[in-house]
C-alpha positions in Angstrom: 0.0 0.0 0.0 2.9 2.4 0.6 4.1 2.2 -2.7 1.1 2.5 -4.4 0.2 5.9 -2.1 3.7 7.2 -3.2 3.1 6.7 -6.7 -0.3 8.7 -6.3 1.6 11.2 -4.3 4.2 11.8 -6.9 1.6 11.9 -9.4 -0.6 14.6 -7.8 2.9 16.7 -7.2 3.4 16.4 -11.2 0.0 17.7 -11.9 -0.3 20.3 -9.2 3.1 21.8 -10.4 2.4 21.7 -14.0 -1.1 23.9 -12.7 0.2 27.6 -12.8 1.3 26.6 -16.6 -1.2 23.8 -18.0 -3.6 24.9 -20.5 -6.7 25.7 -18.9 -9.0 23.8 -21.2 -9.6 20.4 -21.9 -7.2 18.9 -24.7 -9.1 15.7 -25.6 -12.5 14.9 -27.2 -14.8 11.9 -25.4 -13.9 10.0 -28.2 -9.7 10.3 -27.5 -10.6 10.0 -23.5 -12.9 6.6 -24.5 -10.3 5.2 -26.4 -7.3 6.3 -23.6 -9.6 4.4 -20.8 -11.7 1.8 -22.1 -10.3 -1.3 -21.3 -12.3 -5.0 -21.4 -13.0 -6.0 -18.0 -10.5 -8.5 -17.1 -11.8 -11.6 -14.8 -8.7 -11.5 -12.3 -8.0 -7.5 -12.5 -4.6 -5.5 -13.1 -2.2 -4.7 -11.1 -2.7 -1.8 -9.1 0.3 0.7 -9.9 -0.3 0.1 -13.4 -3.8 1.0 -12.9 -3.2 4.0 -11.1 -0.8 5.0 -13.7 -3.0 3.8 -16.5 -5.6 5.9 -15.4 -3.5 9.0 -15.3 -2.4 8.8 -18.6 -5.8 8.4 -20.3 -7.4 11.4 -18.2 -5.1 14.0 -18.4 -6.2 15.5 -21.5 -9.2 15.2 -20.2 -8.6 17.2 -17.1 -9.6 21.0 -16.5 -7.3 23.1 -14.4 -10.0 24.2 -12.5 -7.8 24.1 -9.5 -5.5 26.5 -11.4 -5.1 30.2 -11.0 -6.7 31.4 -14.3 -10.1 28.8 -14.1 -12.9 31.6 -14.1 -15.7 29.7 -14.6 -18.9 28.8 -12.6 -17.9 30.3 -9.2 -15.8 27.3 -8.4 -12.6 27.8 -6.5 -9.2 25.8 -6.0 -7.9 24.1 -3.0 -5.7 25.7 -0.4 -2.8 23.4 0.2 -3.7 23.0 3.9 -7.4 21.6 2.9 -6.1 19.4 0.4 -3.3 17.7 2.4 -6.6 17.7 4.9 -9.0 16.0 2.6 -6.2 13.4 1.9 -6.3 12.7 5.2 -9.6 12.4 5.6 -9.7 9.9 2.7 -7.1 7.9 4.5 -8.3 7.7 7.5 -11.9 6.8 6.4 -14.4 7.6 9.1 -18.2 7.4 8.6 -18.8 10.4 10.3 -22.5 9.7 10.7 -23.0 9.3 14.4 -20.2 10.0 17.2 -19.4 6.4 17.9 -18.4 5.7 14.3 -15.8 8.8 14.4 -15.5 10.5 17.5 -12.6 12.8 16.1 -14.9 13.6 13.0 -17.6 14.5 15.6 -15.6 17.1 17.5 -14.0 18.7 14.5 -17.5 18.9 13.1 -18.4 21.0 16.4 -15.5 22.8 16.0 -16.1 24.1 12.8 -19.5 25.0 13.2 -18.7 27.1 16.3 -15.8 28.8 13.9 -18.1 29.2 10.8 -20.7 31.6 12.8 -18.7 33.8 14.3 -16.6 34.3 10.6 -20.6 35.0 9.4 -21.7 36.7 12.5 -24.7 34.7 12.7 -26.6 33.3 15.7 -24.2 31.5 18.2 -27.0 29.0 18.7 -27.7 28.2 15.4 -27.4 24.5 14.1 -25.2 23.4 11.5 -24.6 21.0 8.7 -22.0 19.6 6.2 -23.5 18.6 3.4 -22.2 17.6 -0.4 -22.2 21.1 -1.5 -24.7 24.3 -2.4 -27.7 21.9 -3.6 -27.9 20.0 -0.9 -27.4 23.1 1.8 -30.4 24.8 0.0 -32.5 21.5 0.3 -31.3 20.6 3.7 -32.0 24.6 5.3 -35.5 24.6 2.8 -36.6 21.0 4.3 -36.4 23.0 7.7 -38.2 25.5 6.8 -41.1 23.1 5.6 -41.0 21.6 9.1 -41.2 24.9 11.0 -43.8 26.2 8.5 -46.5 23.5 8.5 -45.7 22.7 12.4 -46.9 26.1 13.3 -50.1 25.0 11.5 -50.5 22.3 13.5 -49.1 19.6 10.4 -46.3 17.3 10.8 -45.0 16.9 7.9 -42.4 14.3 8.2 -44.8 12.1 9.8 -47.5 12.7 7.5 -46.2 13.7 4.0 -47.3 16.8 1.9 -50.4 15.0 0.8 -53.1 16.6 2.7 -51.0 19.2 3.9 -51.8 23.4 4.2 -50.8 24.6 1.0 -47.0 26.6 1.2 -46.0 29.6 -0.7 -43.0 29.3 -1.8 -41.5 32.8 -3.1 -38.5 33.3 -4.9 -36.9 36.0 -6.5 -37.1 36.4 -10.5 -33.1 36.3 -10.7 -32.8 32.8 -7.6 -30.4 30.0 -8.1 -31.1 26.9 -10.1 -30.4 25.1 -6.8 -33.7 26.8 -5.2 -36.1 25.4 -7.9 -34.3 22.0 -7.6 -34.4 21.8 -3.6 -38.3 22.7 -4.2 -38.2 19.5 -6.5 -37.3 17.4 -4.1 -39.6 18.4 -1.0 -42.3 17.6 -2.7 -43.6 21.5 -3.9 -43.3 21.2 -7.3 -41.8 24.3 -9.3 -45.0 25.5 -10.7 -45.6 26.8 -6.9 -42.8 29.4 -7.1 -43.9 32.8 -7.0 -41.7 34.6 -8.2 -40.7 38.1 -6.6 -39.1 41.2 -9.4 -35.6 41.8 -9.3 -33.6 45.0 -10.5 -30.8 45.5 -13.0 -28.7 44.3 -11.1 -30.6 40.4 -10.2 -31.5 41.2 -6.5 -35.2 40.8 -4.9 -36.9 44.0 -5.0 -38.1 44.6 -1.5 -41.4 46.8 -3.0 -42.5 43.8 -4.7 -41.9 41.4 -1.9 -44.1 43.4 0.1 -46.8 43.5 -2.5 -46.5 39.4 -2.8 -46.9 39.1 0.2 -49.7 40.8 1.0 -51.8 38.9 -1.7 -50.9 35.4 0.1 -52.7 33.5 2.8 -51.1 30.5 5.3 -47.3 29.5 5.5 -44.5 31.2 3.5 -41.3 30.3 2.6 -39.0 33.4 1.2 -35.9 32.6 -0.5 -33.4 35.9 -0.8 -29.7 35.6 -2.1 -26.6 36.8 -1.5 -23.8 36.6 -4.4 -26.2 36.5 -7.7 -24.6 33.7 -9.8 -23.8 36.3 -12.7 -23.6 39.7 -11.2 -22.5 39.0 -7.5 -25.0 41.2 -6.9 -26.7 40.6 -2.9 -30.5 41.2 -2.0 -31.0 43.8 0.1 -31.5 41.2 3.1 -32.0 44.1 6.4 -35.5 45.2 4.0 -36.8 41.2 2.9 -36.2 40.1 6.3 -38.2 43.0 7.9 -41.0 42.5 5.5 -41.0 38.6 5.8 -41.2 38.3 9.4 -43.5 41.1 9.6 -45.6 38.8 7.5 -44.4 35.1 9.8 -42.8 34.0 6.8 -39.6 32.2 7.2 -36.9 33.6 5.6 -33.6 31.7 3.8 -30.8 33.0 2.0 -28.7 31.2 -0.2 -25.4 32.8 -0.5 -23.2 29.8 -2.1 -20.2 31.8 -2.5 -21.6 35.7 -1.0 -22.0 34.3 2.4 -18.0 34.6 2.6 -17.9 38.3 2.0 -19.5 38.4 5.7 -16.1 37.3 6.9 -14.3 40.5 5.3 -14.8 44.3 6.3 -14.7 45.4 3.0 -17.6 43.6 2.1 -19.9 43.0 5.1 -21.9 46.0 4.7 -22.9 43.9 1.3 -24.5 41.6 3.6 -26.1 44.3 6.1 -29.0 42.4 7.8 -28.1 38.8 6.8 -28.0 37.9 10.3 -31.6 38.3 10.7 -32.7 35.3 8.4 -34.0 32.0 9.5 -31.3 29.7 7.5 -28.3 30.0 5.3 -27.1 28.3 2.6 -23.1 28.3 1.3 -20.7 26.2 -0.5 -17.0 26.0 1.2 -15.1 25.0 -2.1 -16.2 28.1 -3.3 -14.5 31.0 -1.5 -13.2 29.1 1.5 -11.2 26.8 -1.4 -11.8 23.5 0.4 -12.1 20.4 -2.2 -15.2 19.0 -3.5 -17.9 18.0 -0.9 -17.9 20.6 1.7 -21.6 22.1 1.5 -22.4 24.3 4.7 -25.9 24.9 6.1 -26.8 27.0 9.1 -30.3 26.8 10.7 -31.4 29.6 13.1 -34.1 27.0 14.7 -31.7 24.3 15.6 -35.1 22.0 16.8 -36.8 22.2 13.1 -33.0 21.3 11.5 -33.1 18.5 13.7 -36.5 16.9 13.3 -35.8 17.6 9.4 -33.4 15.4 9.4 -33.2 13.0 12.2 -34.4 9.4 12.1 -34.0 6.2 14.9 -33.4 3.0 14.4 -32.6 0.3 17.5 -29.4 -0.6 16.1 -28.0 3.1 16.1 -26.1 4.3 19.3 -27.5 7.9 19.1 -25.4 9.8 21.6 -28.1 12.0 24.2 -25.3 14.5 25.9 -23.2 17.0 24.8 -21.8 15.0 21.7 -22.5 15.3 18.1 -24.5 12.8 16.2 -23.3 14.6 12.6 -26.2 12.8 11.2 -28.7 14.4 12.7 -28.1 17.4 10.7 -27.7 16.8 6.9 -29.6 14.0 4.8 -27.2 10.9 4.8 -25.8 8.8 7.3 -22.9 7.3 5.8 -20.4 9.7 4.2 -16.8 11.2 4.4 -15.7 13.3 7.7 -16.4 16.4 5.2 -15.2 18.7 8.7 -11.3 18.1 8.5 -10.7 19.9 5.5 -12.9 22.9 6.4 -11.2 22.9 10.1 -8.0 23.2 8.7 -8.9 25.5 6.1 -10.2 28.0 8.8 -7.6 27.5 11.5 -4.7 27.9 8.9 -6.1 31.0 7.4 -7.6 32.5 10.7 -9.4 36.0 10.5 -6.9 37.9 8.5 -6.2 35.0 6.4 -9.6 34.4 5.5 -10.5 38.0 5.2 -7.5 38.3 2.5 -9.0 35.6 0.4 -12.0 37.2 -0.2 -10.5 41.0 -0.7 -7.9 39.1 -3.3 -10.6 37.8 -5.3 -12.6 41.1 -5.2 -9.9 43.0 -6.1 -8.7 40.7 -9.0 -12.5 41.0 -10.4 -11.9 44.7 -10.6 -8.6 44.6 -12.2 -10.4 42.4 -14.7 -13.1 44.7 -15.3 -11.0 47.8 -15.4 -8.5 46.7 -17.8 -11.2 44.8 -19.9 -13.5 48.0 -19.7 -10.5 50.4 -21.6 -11.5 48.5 -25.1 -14.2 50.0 -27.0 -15.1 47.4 -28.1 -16.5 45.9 -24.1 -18.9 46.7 -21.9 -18.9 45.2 -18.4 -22.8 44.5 -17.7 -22.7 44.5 -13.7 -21.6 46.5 -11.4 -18.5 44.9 -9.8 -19.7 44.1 -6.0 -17.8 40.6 -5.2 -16.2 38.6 -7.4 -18.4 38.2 -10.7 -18.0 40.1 -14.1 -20.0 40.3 -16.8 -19.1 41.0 -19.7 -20.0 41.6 -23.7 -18.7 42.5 -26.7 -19.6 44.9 -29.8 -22.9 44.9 -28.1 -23.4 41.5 -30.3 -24.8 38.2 -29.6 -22.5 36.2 -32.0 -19.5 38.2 -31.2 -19.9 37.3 -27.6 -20.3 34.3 -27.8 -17.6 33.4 -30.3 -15.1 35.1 -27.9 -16.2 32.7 -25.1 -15.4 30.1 -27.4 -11.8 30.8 -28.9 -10.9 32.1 -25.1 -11.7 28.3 -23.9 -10.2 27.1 -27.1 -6.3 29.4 -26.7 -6.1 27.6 -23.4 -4.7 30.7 -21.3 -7.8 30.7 -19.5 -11.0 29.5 -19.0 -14.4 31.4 -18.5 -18.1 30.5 -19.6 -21.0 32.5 -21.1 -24.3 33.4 -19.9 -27.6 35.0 -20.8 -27.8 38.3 -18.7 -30.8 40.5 -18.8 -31.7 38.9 -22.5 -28.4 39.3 -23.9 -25.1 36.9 -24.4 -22.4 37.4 -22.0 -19.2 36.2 -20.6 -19.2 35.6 -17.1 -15.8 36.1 -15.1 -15.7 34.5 -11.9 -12.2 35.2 -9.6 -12.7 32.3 -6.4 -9.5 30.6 -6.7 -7.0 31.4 -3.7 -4.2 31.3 -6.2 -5.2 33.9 -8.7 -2.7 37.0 -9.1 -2.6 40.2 -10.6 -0.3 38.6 -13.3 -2.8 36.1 -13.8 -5.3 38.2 -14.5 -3.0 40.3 -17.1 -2.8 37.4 -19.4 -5.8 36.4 -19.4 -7.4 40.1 -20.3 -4.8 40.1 -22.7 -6.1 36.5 -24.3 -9.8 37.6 -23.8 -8.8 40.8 -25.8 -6.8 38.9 -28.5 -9.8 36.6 -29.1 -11.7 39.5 -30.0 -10.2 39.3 -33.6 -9.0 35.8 -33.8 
């Protein structure tokens, strides 16, 4: 086993230090990558270093430096050294972190990190939290809450007696929400025909005059979903003004702020988030801003009783802890998974305050410098105003040109970046998460973006 870990090891270290330099894109098609990997199934298998390295040589032209410093696509960050060498760990060690007896260590770290996460957000001390697969999951897990709280305060039990037959819930969403939102409403049971759907400005956040007026034409429970960090813009709801008007109304209030929640944890961008504090849930993705690998979903639950009795089950064979320690179960849909805590808890005790603080800033900043030296051209106009870490962007005021851009940028290979539809029109959408990302960086890859223009 030692031998076959090294040769991973090494393997990883090839890759990660060929990341500042590798072209961003991929550099196969699926029919190169089928023909690399596709091997008959043998009866007796292979051996296992020749696997290992089998299985790095067919996917490497397959791979996307996403973990690189010039990835600016769909909001998704890198990995801080600390949280990777963490997460290996964590594989290695191989804890079901479901209840306390199957990990103890993954319990407490767990605890840990939840205590550490809401005082970096500044959100309730007492609120529960979860570690979930990611984004999705944190919006279903804080939204299957609020359906608990909702329909208990109408005297309905929902877990015990299903949505058939229930008080009808208004679910209200804002004209410019997450995919993620309409999919979590999938999955409870609502259906996405019940959305209402709340106007949003130029800029994609909730307008708190037509909250106000929604509201007032509904009767029964509510559910209001606000956001902070639009997926395209950056742009954050005006949250102090929703969740006035929502609990005015007893409406439960949840805001899913994937990557925007961060931008609590750094002065220059807290008074973004003004009010966000006074919602019932939260939603956020850690490989996102706090650069943790894959699978490290966050969800925070003001009403730590509905979180629990979302979630919970029994069973006589479990040995459910009833004192001070953590069943980790108890708090996001599965039982059996990784001990998703250890990378987060080193991510956040490596980086501390300031570190954490810098991250954020880094990105904002770099977003700026994109839009700035981007926004000399004539020939570009940057869509959004630059709040976090988004930029949108668009050329000659053209559909096609746009979009062909987006395409010979992916193609050149200095960096990577995706298009989007904003407001009606074709964009490119810049997105500056990864912890690595420098000013240099972001030179070239204006330079490339403006190169495309007449490729």
């Amino acid at each position: 086993m030692t031998d076959l870990l090294d040769l991973a090891r090494d393997r990883a270290n090839t890759f990660l230090k060929e990341l500042p330099d590798r072209h961003v894109g991929p550099r196969a098609t699926r029919d190169e990558l089928v023909a690399a990997l596709k091997v008959p199934l043998t009866d007796d298998g292979e051996d296992p270093a020749a696997v290992i390295e089998a299985l790095v040589q067919g996917a490497d032209r397959g791979l996307i430096g996403c973990a690189g410093p010039r990835y600016f696509g769909f909001v998704i960050g890198g990995s801080l050294p600390v949280a990777l060498a963490a997460d290996w760990l964590t594989s290695a060690w191989d804890q079901n972190a479901g209840i306390y007896v199957t990990s103890p260590a993954a319990s407490v770290v767990e605890d840990i990190a939840r205590e550490w996460l809401l005082e970096l957000f500044d959100l309730p001390r007492t609120a529960s939290v979860g570690f979930v697969t990611g984004g999705q999951m944190a919006n279903f897990t804080a939204l299957a809450a609020a359906r608990h709280a909702v329909l208990r305060r109408v005297g309905w039990n929902v877990e015990e007696n299903g949505l058939a037959g229930a008080p009808p819930v208004h679910l209200v969403v804002s004209a410019a929400s997450h995919i993620t939102i309409h999919a979590a409403m999938r999955m409870l049971g609502f259906g996405t025909r019940a959305l209402r759907k709340v106007d949003a400005d130029e800029q994609g956040r909730m307008r708190a005059d037509s909250l106000r007026e929604m509201l007032r034409t509904l009767e029964g429970p509510v559910i209001v979903c606000a956001q902070a960090g639009n997926v395209n813009s950056g742009a954050v709801d005006p949250l102090r003004a929703l969740a006035e008007i929502a609990h005015e109304r007893g409406a439960w209030l949840h805001v899913d702020g994937a990557f925007g929640l961060w931008g609590r944890a750094a002065a220059s961008t807290r008074a973004l988030l003004d009010g966000c504090e006074l919602a019932d849930s939260w939603a956020n993705d850690a490989h996102k801003w706090l650069n943790v690998p894959y699978d490290s979903g966050i969800v925070i639950v003001r009403d730590s009783a509905s979180h629990r009795a979302s979630m919970t089950v029994t069973a006589e064979y479990l040995e459910q802890t009833s004192g001070v320690e953590r069943d980790n179960f108890e708090w996001a849909p599965e039982f059996s998974r990784r001990a998703r805590g250890f990378p987060i808890y080193a991510a956040i005790r490596a980086l501390g305050r300031r570190g954490i603080a810098a991250l954020v800033d880094g990105c904002c900043e770099r977003a700026r410098q994109f839009a700035e030296i981007l926004g000399r051209d004539a020939r570009v106009a940057i869509l959004n105003d630059v709040v976090l870490n988004q930029v949108l962007v668009r050329f000659g005021d053209s559909d096609e040109l746009t979009r062909d851009v987006i395409t010979r940028v992916q193609r050149e290979g200095t960096c990577w970046l995706a298009g989007t539809t904003w407001q009606g029109k074709a964009a490119m959408r810049i997105s500056v998460s990864n912890w690595s990302t420098t000013a240099d960086d972001v030179e070239k890859s204006a330079v490339a973006i403006l190169r495309s223009i007449h490729a």
